[in-house]
N, C-alpha and C positions, 0 to 999 in steps of 0.2 A: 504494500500500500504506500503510494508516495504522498510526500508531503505536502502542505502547504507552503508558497516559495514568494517570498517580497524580497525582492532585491533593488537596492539603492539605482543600481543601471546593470538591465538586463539584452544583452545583444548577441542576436546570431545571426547565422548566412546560410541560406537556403536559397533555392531552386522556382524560379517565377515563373507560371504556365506562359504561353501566348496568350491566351483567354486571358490571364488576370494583367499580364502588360497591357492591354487594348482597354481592359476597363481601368486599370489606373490610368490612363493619360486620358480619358474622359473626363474622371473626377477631377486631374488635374487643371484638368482646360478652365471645366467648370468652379471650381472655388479659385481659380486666378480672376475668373471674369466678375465675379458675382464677391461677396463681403457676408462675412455674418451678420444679422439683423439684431438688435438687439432684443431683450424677452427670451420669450422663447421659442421666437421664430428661426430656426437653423438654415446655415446655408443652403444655399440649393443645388441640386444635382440633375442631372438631365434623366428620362423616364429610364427606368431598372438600373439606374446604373448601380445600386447597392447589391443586385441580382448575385448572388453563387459566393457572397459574403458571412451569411448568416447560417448556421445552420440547426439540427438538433444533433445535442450532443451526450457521448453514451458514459462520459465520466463522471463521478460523484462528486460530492463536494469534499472529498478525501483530498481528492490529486488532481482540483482544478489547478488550472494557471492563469493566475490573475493579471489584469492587462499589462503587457511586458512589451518595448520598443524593441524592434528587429529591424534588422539590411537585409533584402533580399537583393540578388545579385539577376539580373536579364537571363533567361531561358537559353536563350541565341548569341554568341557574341557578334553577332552586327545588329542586337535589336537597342545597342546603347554602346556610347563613347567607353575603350577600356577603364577598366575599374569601377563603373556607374557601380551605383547603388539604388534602391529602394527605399526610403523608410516608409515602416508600417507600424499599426500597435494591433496585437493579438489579444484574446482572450479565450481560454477554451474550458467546458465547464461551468458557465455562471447562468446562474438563474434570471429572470428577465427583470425583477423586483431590483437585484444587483444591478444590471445594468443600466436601468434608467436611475440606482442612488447615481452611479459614478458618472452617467451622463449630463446630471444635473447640479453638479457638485459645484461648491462656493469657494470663496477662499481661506475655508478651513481645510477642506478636502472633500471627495467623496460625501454621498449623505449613505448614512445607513439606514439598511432593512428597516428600522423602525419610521424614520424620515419617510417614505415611499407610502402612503397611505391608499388603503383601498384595492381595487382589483381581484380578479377572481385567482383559486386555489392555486391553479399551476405557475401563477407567476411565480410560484416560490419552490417549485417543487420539478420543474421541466428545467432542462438544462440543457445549454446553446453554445457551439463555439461562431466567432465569430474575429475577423480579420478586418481593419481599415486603413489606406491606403492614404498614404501623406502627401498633400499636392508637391509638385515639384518646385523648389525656391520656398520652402516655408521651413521656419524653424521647425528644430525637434520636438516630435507628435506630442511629447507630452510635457505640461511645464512643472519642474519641481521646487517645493520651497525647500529654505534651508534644512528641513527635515528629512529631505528626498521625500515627501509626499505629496502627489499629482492632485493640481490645484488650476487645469486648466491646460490650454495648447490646441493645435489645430486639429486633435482627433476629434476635443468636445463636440463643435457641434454637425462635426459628421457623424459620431454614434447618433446625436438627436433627429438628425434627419435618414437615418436607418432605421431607426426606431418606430418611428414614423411609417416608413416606407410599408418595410416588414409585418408590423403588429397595429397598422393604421393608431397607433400608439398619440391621446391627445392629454395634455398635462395643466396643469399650474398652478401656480406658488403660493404657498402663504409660509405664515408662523404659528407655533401651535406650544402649546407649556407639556414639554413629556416628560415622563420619569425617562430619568438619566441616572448614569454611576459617577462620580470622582473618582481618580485615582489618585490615593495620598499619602503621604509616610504614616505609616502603623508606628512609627518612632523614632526618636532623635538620631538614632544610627542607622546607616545603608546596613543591610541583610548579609548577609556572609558571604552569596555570590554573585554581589551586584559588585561589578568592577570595571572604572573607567578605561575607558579603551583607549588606546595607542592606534588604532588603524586609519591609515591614510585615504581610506574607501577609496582607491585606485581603481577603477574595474576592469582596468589592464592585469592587474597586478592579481594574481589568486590568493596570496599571503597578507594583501592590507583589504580586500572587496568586504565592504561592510553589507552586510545581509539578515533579512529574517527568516525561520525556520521554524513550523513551525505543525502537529500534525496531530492524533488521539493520544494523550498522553504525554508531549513535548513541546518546550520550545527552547529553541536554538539560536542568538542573537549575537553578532558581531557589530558593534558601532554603530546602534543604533540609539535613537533620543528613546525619554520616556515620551512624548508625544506622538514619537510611530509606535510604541507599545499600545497607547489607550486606541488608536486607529485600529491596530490588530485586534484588540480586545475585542472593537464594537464589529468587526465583520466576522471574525472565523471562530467563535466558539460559542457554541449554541448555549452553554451554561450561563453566559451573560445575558444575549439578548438585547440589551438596552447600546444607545450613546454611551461612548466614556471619554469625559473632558481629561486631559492630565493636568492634576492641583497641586502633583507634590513637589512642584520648586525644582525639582533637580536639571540642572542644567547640564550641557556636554550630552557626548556619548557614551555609551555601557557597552560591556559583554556582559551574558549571563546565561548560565541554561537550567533548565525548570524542568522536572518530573516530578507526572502528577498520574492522577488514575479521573479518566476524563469521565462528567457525568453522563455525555451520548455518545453515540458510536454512528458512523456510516451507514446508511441500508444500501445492501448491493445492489440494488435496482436504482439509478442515479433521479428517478421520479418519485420515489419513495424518499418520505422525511428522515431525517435523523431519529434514532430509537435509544430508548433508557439503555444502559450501561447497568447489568446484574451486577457486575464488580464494582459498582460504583459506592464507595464507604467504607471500599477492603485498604485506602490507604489516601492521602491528603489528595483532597477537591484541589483547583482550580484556585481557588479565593485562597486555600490555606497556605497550598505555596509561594504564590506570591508574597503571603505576610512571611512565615518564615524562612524563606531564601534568599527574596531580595528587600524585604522588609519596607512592604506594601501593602494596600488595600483599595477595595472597593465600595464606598460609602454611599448608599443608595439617597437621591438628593431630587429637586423638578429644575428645570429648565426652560427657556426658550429656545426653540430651535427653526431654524430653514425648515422647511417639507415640500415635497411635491404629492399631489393630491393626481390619482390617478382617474380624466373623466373620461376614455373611452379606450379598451384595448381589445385585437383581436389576436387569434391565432395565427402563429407562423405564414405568414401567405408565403 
Protein backbone atom coordinates (compact mmCIF):
# COMPACT_ATOMS: atom_id res chain seq x y z
CA UNK A 1 0.00 0.00 0.00
CA UNK A 2 1.70 3.24 -0.91
CA UNK A 3 1.70 6.35 0.67
CA UNK A 4 0.58 9.53 0.88
CA UNK A 5 3.20 11.87 -0.84
CA UNK A 6 3.42 16.08 -0.59
CA UNK A 7 6.58 17.06 -1.71
CA UNK A 8 7.88 20.70 -1.58
CA UNK A 9 8.74 20.23 -5.62
CA UNK A 10 7.73 17.29 -7.38
CA UNK A 11 9.18 16.61 -11.19
CA UNK A 12 9.36 14.02 -13.61
CA UNK A 13 9.64 13.40 -17.43
CA UNK A 14 7.49 11.27 -19.25
CA UNK A 15 6.30 10.60 -22.70
CA UNK A 16 3.59 13.05 -24.41
CA UNK A 17 0.90 11.40 -26.89
CA UNK A 18 0.39 13.22 -30.20
CA UNK A 19 -3.34 13.42 -29.06
CA UNK A 20 -2.21 15.24 -25.91
CA UNK A 21 0.46 17.64 -27.81
CA UNK A 22 -2.42 18.88 -30.32
CA UNK A 23 -4.67 19.49 -27.30
CA UNK A 24 -2.11 21.37 -25.20
CA UNK A 25 -1.28 23.85 -27.87
CA UNK A 26 -5.10 24.59 -28.13
CA UNK A 27 -5.28 25.20 -24.42
CA UNK A 28 -2.25 27.18 -25.07
CA UNK A 29 -3.53 29.21 -27.85
CA UNK A 30 -6.58 29.64 -25.80
CA UNK A 31 -5.47 31.01 -22.34
CA UNK A 32 -2.72 33.24 -24.21
CA UNK A 33 -5.73 34.84 -26.13
CA UNK A 34 -8.26 35.14 -23.47
CA UNK A 35 -7.25 36.31 -19.28
CA UNK A 36 -8.91 34.84 -16.27
CA UNK A 37 -12.14 36.74 -15.30
CA UNK A 38 -12.29 37.58 -12.06
CA UNK A 39 -15.14 35.60 -9.44
CA UNK A 40 -15.56 32.64 -10.48
CA UNK A 41 -15.80 32.90 -13.91
CA UNK A 42 -12.50 30.76 -15.24
CA UNK A 43 -10.71 31.15 -18.24
CA UNK A 44 -11.98 29.94 -21.26
CA UNK A 45 -11.04 27.14 -23.49
CA UNK A 46 -12.36 26.35 -26.91
CA UNK A 47 -15.24 23.38 -27.18
CA UNK A 48 -13.71 19.72 -25.58
CA UNK A 49 -10.68 20.87 -25.26
CA UNK A 50 -10.55 19.47 -21.57
CA UNK A 51 -11.73 16.08 -23.43
CA UNK A 52 -9.24 12.60 -22.44
CA UNK A 53 -8.12 14.94 -19.28
CA UNK A 54 -10.33 13.62 -16.68
CA UNK A 55 -10.84 10.41 -15.97
CA UNK A 56 -12.37 7.72 -13.36
CA UNK A 57 -9.87 6.55 -11.39
CA UNK A 58 -9.21 3.00 -9.74
CA UNK A 59 -6.83 4.16 -6.75
CA UNK A 60 -7.96 4.79 -3.18
CA UNK A 61 -7.24 7.37 -1.19
CA UNK A 62 -4.25 5.11 0.24
CA UNK A 63 -1.82 5.81 -2.70
CA UNK A 64 -3.43 9.00 -4.24
CA UNK A 65 -1.19 11.45 -5.69
CA UNK A 66 -1.95 14.63 -4.83
CA UNK A 67 -1.47 17.53 -7.48
CA UNK A 68 2.34 17.33 -8.38
CA UNK A 69 4.18 19.66 -11.23
CA UNK A 70 5.72 17.44 -14.01
CA UNK A 71 7.87 18.03 -17.66
CA UNK A 72 6.61 16.18 -20.04
CA UNK A 73 9.02 15.90 -22.98
CA UNK A 74 7.23 15.82 -27.07
CA UNK A 75 6.33 12.20 -28.26
CA UNK A 76 8.28 13.03 -31.77
CA UNK A 77 11.54 14.86 -31.72
CA UNK A 78 10.40 17.31 -34.54
CA UNK A 79 7.17 17.96 -32.69
CA UNK A 80 9.25 20.67 -30.58
CA UNK A 81 12.74 22.60 -30.48
CA UNK A 82 15.46 20.11 -28.75
CA UNK A 83 15.14 19.88 -25.12
CA UNK A 84 11.29 21.41 -25.02
CA UNK A 85 9.48 20.79 -22.20
CA UNK A 86 5.96 20.58 -21.11
CA UNK A 87 4.62 21.62 -17.88
CA UNK A 88 1.76 20.18 -16.45
CA UNK A 89 0.06 19.47 -12.89
CA UNK A 90 -1.21 15.86 -12.20
CA UNK A 91 -3.46 14.52 -9.85
CA UNK A 92 -4.47 10.82 -9.77
CA UNK A 93 -6.89 9.43 -7.07
CA UNK A 94 -8.96 12.58 -5.64
CA UNK A 95 -12.32 12.80 -5.12
CA UNK A 96 -14.31 15.51 -6.89
CA UNK A 97 -15.20 17.28 -3.37
CA UNK A 98 -11.16 17.54 -3.39
CA UNK A 99 -10.96 18.96 -6.21
CA UNK A 100 -13.09 21.66 -6.44
CA UNK A 101 -11.44 22.59 -2.33
CA UNK A 102 -8.08 22.86 -4.40
CA UNK A 103 -9.65 24.50 -7.29
CA UNK A 104 -11.04 27.18 -5.21
CA UNK A 105 -8.46 27.67 -2.80
CA UNK A 106 -7.40 31.30 -1.21
CA UNK A 107 -4.60 32.42 -0.06
CA UNK A 108 -4.34 30.32 2.72
CA UNK A 109 -4.25 27.26 0.43
CA UNK A 110 -6.48 24.65 -0.71
CA UNK A 111 -10.04 24.66 1.14
CA UNK A 112 -10.87 21.40 2.60
CA UNK A 113 -13.45 18.76 2.57
CA UNK A 114 -15.31 20.50 5.06
CA UNK A 115 -15.17 24.18 3.05
CA UNK A 116 -16.98 22.27 -0.06
CA UNK A 117 -20.48 22.39 1.00
CA UNK A 118 -23.28 20.37 -0.23
CA UNK A 119 -23.45 17.88 -3.23
CA UNK A 120 -24.51 14.50 -3.79
CA UNK A 121 -22.68 11.14 -2.11
CA UNK A 122 -20.19 10.21 -4.62
CA UNK A 123 -18.58 13.58 -4.79
CA UNK A 124 -16.60 12.10 -1.94
CA UNK A 125 -16.56 8.62 -2.55
CA UNK A 126 -15.78 8.21 -6.62
CA UNK A 127 -12.36 8.91 -7.56
CA UNK A 128 -10.72 10.63 -10.63
CA UNK A 129 -7.23 11.19 -12.12
CA UNK A 130 -6.92 13.98 -13.90
CA UNK A 131 -3.93 15.91 -15.82
CA UNK A 132 -3.72 19.89 -16.88
CA UNK A 133 -1.60 21.40 -19.40
CA UNK A 134 0.22 24.70 -18.74
CA UNK A 135 -0.08 27.21 -21.58
CA UNK A 136 3.19 27.92 -23.09
CA UNK A 137 5.16 31.29 -21.75
CA UNK A 138 3.38 31.00 -18.33
CA UNK A 139 4.85 30.79 -15.15
CA UNK A 140 5.02 27.58 -13.09
CA UNK A 141 1.46 25.71 -12.90
CA UNK A 142 1.53 26.01 -9.51
CA UNK A 143 2.35 29.11 -7.17
CA UNK A 144 3.87 28.21 -3.68
CA UNK A 145 4.01 30.34 -0.52
CA UNK A 146 6.99 30.34 1.72
CA UNK A 147 5.51 27.08 3.17
CA UNK A 148 5.73 25.21 -0.37
CA UNK A 149 1.82 25.27 -0.05
CA UNK A 150 -0.11 25.90 -3.51
CA UNK A 151 -1.91 29.11 -3.10
CA UNK A 152 -2.71 29.65 -6.80
CA UNK A 153 -0.92 29.68 -10.53
CA UNK A 154 -2.02 29.06 -13.85
CA UNK A 155 -3.59 25.49 -13.25
CA UNK A 156 -6.21 27.28 -10.99
CA UNK A 157 -8.50 28.30 -13.16
CA UNK A 158 -8.02 25.63 -15.72
CA UNK A 159 -9.01 22.97 -13.14
CA UNK A 160 -12.20 25.57 -12.73
CA UNK A 161 -13.03 25.52 -16.08
CA UNK A 162 -12.67 21.40 -16.32
CA UNK A 163 -14.63 21.21 -13.71
CA UNK A 164 -17.09 22.89 -15.35
CA UNK A 165 -16.69 21.29 -18.49
CA UNK A 166 -16.61 17.75 -17.04
CA UNK A 167 -19.35 17.69 -14.03
CA UNK A 168 -21.31 20.95 -15.72
CA UNK A 169 -19.82 21.63 -12.14
CA UNK A 170 -21.66 25.45 -10.91
CA UNK A 171 -20.28 27.02 -7.42
CA UNK A 172 -20.18 30.16 -5.18
CA UNK A 173 -18.61 31.66 -2.39
CA UNK A 174 -19.48 32.63 0.93
CA UNK A 175 -18.26 32.48 4.77
CA UNK A 176 -19.75 30.33 7.10
CA UNK A 177 -18.55 29.84 11.28
CA UNK A 178 -17.39 25.98 11.30
CA UNK A 179 -15.97 23.81 13.90
CA UNK A 180 -12.37 23.89 13.31
CA UNK A 181 -9.02 22.40 15.24
CA UNK A 182 -5.90 24.58 16.48
CA UNK A 183 -2.84 23.08 16.43
CA UNK A 184 -0.94 24.03 19.62
CA UNK A 185 1.81 23.25 22.19
CA UNK A 186 0.49 20.75 24.68
CA UNK A 187 3.73 22.46 26.48
CA UNK A 188 6.50 24.73 27.07
CA UNK A 189 8.88 22.08 25.58
CA UNK A 190 9.15 20.70 21.78
CA UNK A 191 8.37 16.61 22.02
CA UNK A 192 11.25 14.49 21.93
CA UNK A 193 11.03 14.01 18.20
CA UNK A 194 10.28 17.28 16.85
CA UNK A 195 13.75 18.52 15.40
CA UNK A 196 14.68 21.50 13.59
CA UNK A 197 15.99 20.65 10.21
CA UNK A 198 19.12 21.42 8.53
CA UNK A 199 17.68 20.61 4.83
CA UNK A 200 18.22 22.92 2.10
CA UNK A 201 14.86 21.43 0.35
CA UNK A 202 17.01 21.40 -2.89
CA UNK A 203 14.90 19.18 -5.09
CA UNK A 204 17.92 18.52 -7.13
CA UNK A 205 19.53 17.29 -4.38
CA UNK A 206 17.99 13.78 -2.61
CA UNK A 207 19.90 14.34 0.80
CA UNK A 208 18.40 18.05 1.40
CA UNK A 209 14.44 17.54 -0.65
CA UNK A 210 12.30 18.51 2.14
CA UNK A 211 9.03 16.21 1.98
CA UNK A 212 5.95 14.99 3.40
CA UNK A 213 5.12 11.35 4.06
CA UNK A 214 2.77 10.30 5.06
CA UNK A 215 0.14 6.98 5.04
CA UNK A 216 -2.24 4.30 7.95
CA UNK A 217 -0.35 4.45 10.76
CA UNK A 218 2.62 7.06 9.71
CA UNK A 219 4.09 10.15 9.16
CA UNK A 220 7.33 10.89 7.74
CA UNK A 221 8.51 14.62 7.47
CA UNK A 222 11.74 16.32 6.24
CA UNK A 223 11.73 20.35 6.41
CA UNK A 224 8.63 20.95 6.69
CA UNK A 225 6.77 24.08 8.71
CA UNK A 226 4.13 23.30 11.33
CA UNK A 227 1.60 25.10 8.88
CA UNK A 228 2.20 22.37 6.19
CA UNK A 229 1.55 19.88 9.01
CA UNK A 230 -2.11 21.56 10.06
CA UNK A 231 -2.61 21.49 5.96
CA UNK A 232 -1.97 17.62 6.00
CA UNK A 233 -3.93 17.25 9.14
CA UNK A 234 -7.12 18.82 7.55
CA UNK A 235 -6.83 16.67 4.07
CA UNK A 236 -5.57 13.07 4.77
CA UNK A 237 -6.61 11.74 7.97
CA UNK A 238 -10.10 10.89 8.32
CA UNK A 239 -9.65 10.85 12.32
CA UNK A 240 -9.79 14.78 12.02
CA UNK A 241 -12.12 15.76 9.66
CA UNK A 242 -12.29 19.31 10.43
CA UNK A 243 -9.82 22.62 9.30
CA UNK A 244 -6.73 22.94 11.37
CA UNK A 245 -5.32 26.52 11.78
CA UNK A 246 -1.58 26.07 13.11
CA UNK A 247 -1.51 28.25 16.63
CA UNK A 248 1.57 26.91 18.02
CA UNK A 249 4.20 29.64 17.36
CA UNK A 250 6.74 27.44 16.03
CA UNK A 251 8.43 28.91 13.40
CA UNK A 252 11.28 27.28 10.91
CA UNK A 253 11.30 23.89 9.63
CA UNK A 254 11.04 20.34 11.42
CA UNK A 255 11.96 16.75 10.87
CA UNK A 256 9.98 14.25 12.67
CA UNK A 257 8.36 10.84 12.37
CA UNK A 258 5.11 9.62 14.03
CA UNK A 259 3.80 6.05 14.71
CA UNK A 260 0.56 5.61 15.45
CA UNK A 261 -2.38 2.93 15.15
CA UNK A 262 -4.74 4.81 12.69
CA UNK A 263 -8.42 5.01 13.61
CA UNK A 264 -9.74 4.17 9.76
CA UNK A 265 -8.38 2.14 7.27
CA UNK A 266 -8.65 2.15 3.32
CA UNK A 267 -11.69 0.16 1.73
CA UNK A 268 -10.25 -1.71 -1.31
CA UNK A 269 -12.81 -0.64 -3.40
CA UNK A 270 -11.58 3.05 -4.19
CA UNK A 271 -15.68 4.04 -4.13
CA UNK A 272 -16.10 2.71 -0.99
CA UNK A 273 -15.51 5.10 2.39
CA UNK A 274 -12.97 4.74 4.73
CA UNK A 275 -13.84 1.96 7.55
CA UNK A 276 -13.21 1.67 11.51
CA UNK A 277 -9.99 0.22 12.29
CA UNK A 278 -10.73 -3.02 14.91
CA UNK A 279 -7.16 -2.25 16.03
CA UNK A 280 -7.94 0.97 16.62
CA UNK A 281 -7.03 1.44 20.90
CA UNK A 282 -4.51 -1.48 20.76
CA UNK A 283 -1.86 1.44 20.88
CA UNK A 284 -1.73 5.66 20.62
CA UNK A 285 -4.42 7.46 18.38
CA UNK A 286 -3.43 10.14 16.03
CA UNK A 287 -4.01 13.02 18.61
CA UNK A 288 -1.90 11.04 21.38
CA UNK A 289 1.09 11.02 19.21
CA UNK A 290 1.32 14.11 18.32
CA UNK A 291 1.08 15.21 22.09
CA UNK A 292 3.78 12.91 23.17
CA UNK A 293 6.31 12.86 20.35
CA UNK A 294 6.30 16.16 19.18
CA UNK A 295 4.49 17.73 21.96
CA UNK A 296 1.39 18.96 20.27
CA UNK A 297 -2.32 19.13 20.15
CA UNK A 298 -5.60 19.50 18.62
CA UNK A 299 -7.90 21.83 20.48
CA UNK A 300 -11.30 21.75 19.04
CA UNK A 301 -12.40 25.73 18.61
CA UNK A 302 -15.28 27.66 15.76
CA UNK A 303 -14.04 29.78 13.15
CA UNK A 304 -14.70 31.69 10.19
CA UNK A 305 -13.90 30.40 7.11
CA UNK A 306 -13.92 30.73 2.87
CA UNK A 307 -16.40 27.81 1.55
CA UNK A 308 -17.70 27.01 -1.64
CA UNK A 309 -21.36 26.02 -1.79
CA UNK A 310 -21.85 23.59 -4.39
CA UNK A 311 -25.20 24.64 -6.72
CA UNK A 312 -25.39 22.23 -9.51
CA UNK A 313 -23.13 19.08 -10.24
CA UNK A 314 -23.35 16.35 -12.72
CA UNK A 315 -21.70 13.09 -13.48
CA UNK A 316 -18.45 12.58 -15.24
CA UNK A 317 -19.62 13.57 -18.99
Amino acid sequence: MREHESRALATRSTRISPAMAALTSAIALAALATSAASGLRAAQLPPGAGQGQIRVSNRTASNRIWFQTASLMPSRPDAAPPGATLEVVAANGVTLREFIGFAYMNDKGALTRSQVIGGPEWTDTQRFDLIIPIPNNSPAGLTRDSDQIAVGGPAIPLLQQMLADHFQLRVHKEQRALPSLDLVRSGATAGPDLKPSTATCDPQDVAQRCDFRSGPGFITVRGMTMRHLAMQLSWNFPAVKLPVRDKSGLKGQYDYTLSFVPAFLTAPNPTNPDVANPAAGSGPSLQQALEQRLGLKLVETTDTFDVVVIDAVQPLQ
